[in-house]
N, C-alpha and C positions, 0 to 999 in steps of 0.2 A: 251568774247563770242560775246558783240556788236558786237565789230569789224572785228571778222572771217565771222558775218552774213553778214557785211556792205560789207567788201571784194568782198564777195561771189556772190550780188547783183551786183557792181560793174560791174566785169566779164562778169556778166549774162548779162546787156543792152549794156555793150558795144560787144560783139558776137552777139548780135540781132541787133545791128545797123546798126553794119556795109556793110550790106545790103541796108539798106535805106541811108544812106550818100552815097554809090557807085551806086545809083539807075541811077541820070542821066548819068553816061556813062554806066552801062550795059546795060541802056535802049536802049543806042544809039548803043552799040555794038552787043543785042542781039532782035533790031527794037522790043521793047516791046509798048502796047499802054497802056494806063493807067489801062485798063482792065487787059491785061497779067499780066502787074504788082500787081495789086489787087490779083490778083489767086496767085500768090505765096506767096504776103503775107497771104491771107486766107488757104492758106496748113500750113503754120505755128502755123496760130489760129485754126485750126482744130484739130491739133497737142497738141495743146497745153488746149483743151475742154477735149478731151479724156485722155491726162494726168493728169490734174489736180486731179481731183477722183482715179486716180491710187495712183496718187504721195502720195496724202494726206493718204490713208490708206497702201501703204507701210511706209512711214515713223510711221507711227502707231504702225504696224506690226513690221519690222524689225527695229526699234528707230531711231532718229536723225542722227547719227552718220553716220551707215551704209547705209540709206536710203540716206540722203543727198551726201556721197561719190560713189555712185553710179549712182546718175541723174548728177552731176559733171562731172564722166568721160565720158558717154555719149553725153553731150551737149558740149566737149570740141572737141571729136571727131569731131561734126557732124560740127560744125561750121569750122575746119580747111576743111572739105570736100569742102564747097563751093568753095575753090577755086580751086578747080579739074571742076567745075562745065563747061557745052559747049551749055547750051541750055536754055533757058528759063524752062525748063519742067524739064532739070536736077535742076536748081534752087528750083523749088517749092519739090521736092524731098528733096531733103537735109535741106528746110525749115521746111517740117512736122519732119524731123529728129532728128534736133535742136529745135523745139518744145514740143517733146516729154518729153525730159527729162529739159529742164527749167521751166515744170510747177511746177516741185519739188520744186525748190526754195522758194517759200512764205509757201506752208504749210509748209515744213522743217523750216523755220526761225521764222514762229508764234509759233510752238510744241518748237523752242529750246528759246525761251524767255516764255512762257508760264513753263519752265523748270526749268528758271533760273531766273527769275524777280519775285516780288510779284506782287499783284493786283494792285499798286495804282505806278507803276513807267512800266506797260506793254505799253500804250502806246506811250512814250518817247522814249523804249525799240524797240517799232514796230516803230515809226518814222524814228528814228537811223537807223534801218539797213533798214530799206525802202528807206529811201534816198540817199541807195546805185544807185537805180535804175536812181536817178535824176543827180550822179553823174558819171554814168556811160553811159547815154545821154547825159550829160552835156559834158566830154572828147572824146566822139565817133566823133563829127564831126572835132576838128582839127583833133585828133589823127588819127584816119582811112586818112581824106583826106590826111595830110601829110605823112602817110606811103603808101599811092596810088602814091603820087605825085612822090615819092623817089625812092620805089620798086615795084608798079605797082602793080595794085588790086588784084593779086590771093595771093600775097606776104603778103598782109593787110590782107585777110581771115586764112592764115596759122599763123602769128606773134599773132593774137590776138586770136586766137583759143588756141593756148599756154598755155596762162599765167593760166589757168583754173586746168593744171596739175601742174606747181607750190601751188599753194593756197590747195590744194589736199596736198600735205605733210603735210603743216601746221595745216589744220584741223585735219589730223589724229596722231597728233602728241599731240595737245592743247584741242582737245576738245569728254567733256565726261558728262554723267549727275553727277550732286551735288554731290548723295550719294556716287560714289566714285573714285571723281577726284581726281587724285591722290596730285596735285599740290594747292589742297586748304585745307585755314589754319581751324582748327576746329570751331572756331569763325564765320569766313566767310558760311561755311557751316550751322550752327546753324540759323545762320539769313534767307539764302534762304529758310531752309528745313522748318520756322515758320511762314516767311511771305506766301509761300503757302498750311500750312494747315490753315492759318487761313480764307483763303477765303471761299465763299459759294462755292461747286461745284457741287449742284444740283443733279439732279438724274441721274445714269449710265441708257445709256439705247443701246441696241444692236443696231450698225452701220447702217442695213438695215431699222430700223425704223428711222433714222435722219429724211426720206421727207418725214413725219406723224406731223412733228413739226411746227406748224408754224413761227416760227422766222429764221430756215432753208431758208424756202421759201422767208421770206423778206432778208437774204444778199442776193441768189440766184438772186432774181427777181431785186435787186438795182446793184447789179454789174454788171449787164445784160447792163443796162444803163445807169451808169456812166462811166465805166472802159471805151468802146467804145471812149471816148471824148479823152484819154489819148493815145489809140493805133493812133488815128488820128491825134496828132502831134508827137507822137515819128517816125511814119512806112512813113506819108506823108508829115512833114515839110519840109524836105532839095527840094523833088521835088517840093512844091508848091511857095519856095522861087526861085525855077530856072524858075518853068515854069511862076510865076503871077507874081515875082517882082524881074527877070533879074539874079539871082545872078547866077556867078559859080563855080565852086566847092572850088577856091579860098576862096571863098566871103564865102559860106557856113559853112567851118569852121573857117572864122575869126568872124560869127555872129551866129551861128543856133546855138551853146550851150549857147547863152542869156537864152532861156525860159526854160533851163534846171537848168539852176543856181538858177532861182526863184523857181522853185519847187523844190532844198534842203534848201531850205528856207524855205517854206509851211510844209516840212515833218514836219522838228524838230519843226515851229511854233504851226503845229494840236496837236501835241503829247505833247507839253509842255502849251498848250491851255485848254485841257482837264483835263491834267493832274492836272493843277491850280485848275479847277475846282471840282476836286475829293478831291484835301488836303483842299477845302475849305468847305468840308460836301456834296457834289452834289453827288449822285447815279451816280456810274462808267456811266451805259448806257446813262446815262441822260444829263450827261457832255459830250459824244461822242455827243449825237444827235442834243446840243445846238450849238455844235461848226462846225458840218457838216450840216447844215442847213445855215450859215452865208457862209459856201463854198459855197453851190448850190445857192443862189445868185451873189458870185463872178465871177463862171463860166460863167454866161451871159456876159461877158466882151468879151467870143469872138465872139459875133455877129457881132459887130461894127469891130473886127479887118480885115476881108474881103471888107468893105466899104470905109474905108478909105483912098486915095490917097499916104500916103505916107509911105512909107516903114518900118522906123524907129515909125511910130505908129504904124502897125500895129505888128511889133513886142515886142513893148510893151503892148498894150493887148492880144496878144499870152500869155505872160510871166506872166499878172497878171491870168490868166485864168489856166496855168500850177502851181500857185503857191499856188490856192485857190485845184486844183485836189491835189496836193498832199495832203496839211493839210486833207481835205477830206478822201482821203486816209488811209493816219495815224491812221483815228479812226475806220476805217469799217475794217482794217485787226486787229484792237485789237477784236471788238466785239467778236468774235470768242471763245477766251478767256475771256469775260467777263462772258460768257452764256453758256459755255458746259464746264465739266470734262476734265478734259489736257489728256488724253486717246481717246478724241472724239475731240478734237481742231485741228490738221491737219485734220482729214475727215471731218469737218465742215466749213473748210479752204477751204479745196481743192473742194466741192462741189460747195462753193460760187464761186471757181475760174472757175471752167466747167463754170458758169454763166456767167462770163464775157468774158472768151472768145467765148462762144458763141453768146453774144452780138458783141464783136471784128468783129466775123468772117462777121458776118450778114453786120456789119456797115461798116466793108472793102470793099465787095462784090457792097454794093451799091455805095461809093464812085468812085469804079472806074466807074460805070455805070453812075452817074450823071455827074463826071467831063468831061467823054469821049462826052455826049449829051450836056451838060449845062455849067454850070458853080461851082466853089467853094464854089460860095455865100448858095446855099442852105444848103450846108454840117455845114458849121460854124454855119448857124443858127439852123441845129437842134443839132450840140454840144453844144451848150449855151441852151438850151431849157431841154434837155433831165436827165443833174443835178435834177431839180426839180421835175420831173418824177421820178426819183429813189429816190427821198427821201420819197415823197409822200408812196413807195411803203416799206419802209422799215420800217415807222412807222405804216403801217397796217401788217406788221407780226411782227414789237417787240411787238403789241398794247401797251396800254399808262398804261395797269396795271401794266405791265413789267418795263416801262418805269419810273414807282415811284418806284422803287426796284435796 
């Protein structure tokens, strides 16, 4: 079931990439200025604010299964569209399209590990298939550049738009909840159906009161401003390596999935960090918050990567700063599952995810406004800066009572 989730993420970053690894020639084919570019990305995170709270309480509503195959076909669609695409304006269209339906992704994969894992193996669980994502930026820039290179970029939007409807058989073929998959042994089912009664799962409480909570409010208000640091090297690294430090498209994908390699390194390291931490007696939350607090200092790594002369550093603090976001990561999409009712864990998923891409959309927006006036350097220092900020804000809504439990 990891693995259909991992799959599934896969997919999902590499049809959101392929966009931003074909930035510098669309730009040049369709005279976009860093601004233009910014708006179409920010349709996308628009896109993807409004879906998430959708996503997260349909897959609630209609289960995993269905829910997930259905923001799938969607976003397989919308992604082959781009390459029908003639305008700048048509682009940011078909971005909020493909938005829509990939914000299902994370709550659909936290409700089917929150399904099928116990408590104390969730975040390994949430690592895994999160470092879909890392490995699906990680292959976006060869793979797109060299199917641009071969068949020409509308050709790379339709090929990798594809493969979304293959993966779609397989999940509807493999995957079902516990009680009654059909393909599992009685054994195996006895152990998930025990390790998740034996969790606490708190009190049921109706969806509309989730923003009455306050620990709602702290992933909300932390995703807000960490997630941002992350859409700014997946949506603007290829263009900041053409426009700051020469490369071309060549160059791009023989180097720009470095920083992507290290953060599926970070996934699986946050998630088996914490997870140490919990088989060692450490209160699930509390193990998440010691090990995302040593991220939001790593993060600082990319202040320095905009200062420094030479290319090959600055890509390697790129990389450690991508590697500390993902471990990070890892632990704020288990939360979720640590603190609400698996009935309430995609809608308290997907909530936290409006948050970030809200934050995204915001953080896009100005990017392209600063680099269009300024320069980069300010951007990277407030993505280094802003880690600490959301952490700050997420231990005043778990507060520290929670925090001992």
């Amino acid at each position: 079931m990891a693995g259909l989730l991992f799959t599934a993420t896969v997919i999902n970053y590499v049809d959101r990439q392929c966009f931003s690894v074909l930035a510098p020639v669309l730009r040049e084919e369709f005279s976009m200025t860093n601004t233009d570019y910014a708006r179409a990305v920010s349709a996308f995170m628009l896109a993807y604010l409004i879906g998430q709270s959708a996503a997260g309480r349909l897959m609630d509503v209609a289960g995993t299964r269905v829910g997930f195959s259905l923001c799938m076909v969607w976003w397989s669609a919308a992604a082959m569209l781009h390459g029908a695409a003639r305008s700048s304006w048509q682009f940011g269209f078909f971005r909020f399209l493909l938005g829509l339906a990939q914000a299902g992704n994370w709550p659909g994969g936290v409700k089917a590990v929150a399904e099928w894992f116990p408590l104390r193996e969730r975040a390994f669980a949430v690592g895994l298939f999160n470092s879909g994502s890392t490995v699906g930026a990680m292959i976006a820039p060869p793979l797109v550049a060299w199917l641009a290179l071969s068949f020409g970029w509308r050709q790379a939007f339709l090929i990798t738009g594809a493969t979304g409807f293959l993966w779609l058989a397989a999940w509807l073929l493999l995957y079902d909840q516990p009680e009654r998959h059909r393909r599992l042994q009685e054994d195996e089912r006895s152990l998930i159906l025990a390790g998740r009664a034996s969790e606490n799962r708190g009190t049921r409480v109706p969806w509309a009161s989730l923003l009455r909570h306050r620990e709602v409010w702290g992933l909300v208000l932390a995703r807000m401003l960490a997630d941002p640091v992350w859409w700014f090297y997946v949506f603007w690294l290829p263009e900041y390596l053409k426009r700051e430090r020469d490369f071309s498209l060549a160059m791009i994908g023989y180097f720009g999935w470095i920083p992507f390699l290290t953060a599926v390194l970070g996934c699986l390291a946050g998630g088996s960090a914490s997870g140490r931490l919990v088989r060692r007696g450490r209160p699930p939350v509390r193990a998440r918050i010691a090990v995302m607090l040593a991220c939001a200092g790593l993060m600082m790594a990319g202040i320095p990567a905009a200062l420094v002369g030479d290319a090959a550093w600055a890509l390697a603090l790129i990389s450690l700063t991508t590697f500390a976001y993902s471990a990070w990561a890892a632990n704020i999409l288990t939360l979720p599952a640590d603190l609400f009712p698996p009935d309430l864990v995609a809608s308290v998923s997907g909530l936290s995810g409006t948050g970030a891409a809200t934050g995204g959309m915001i953080f896009t927006l100005a990017i392209g406004y600063v680099v269009d006036r300024f320069s980069y350097v300010p951007v990277f220092i407030a993505a280094g800066l802003m880690p600490l900020m959301s952490f700050l804000l997420l231990t005043w809504g778990l507060r520290f009572n929670r925090l001992r439990g």
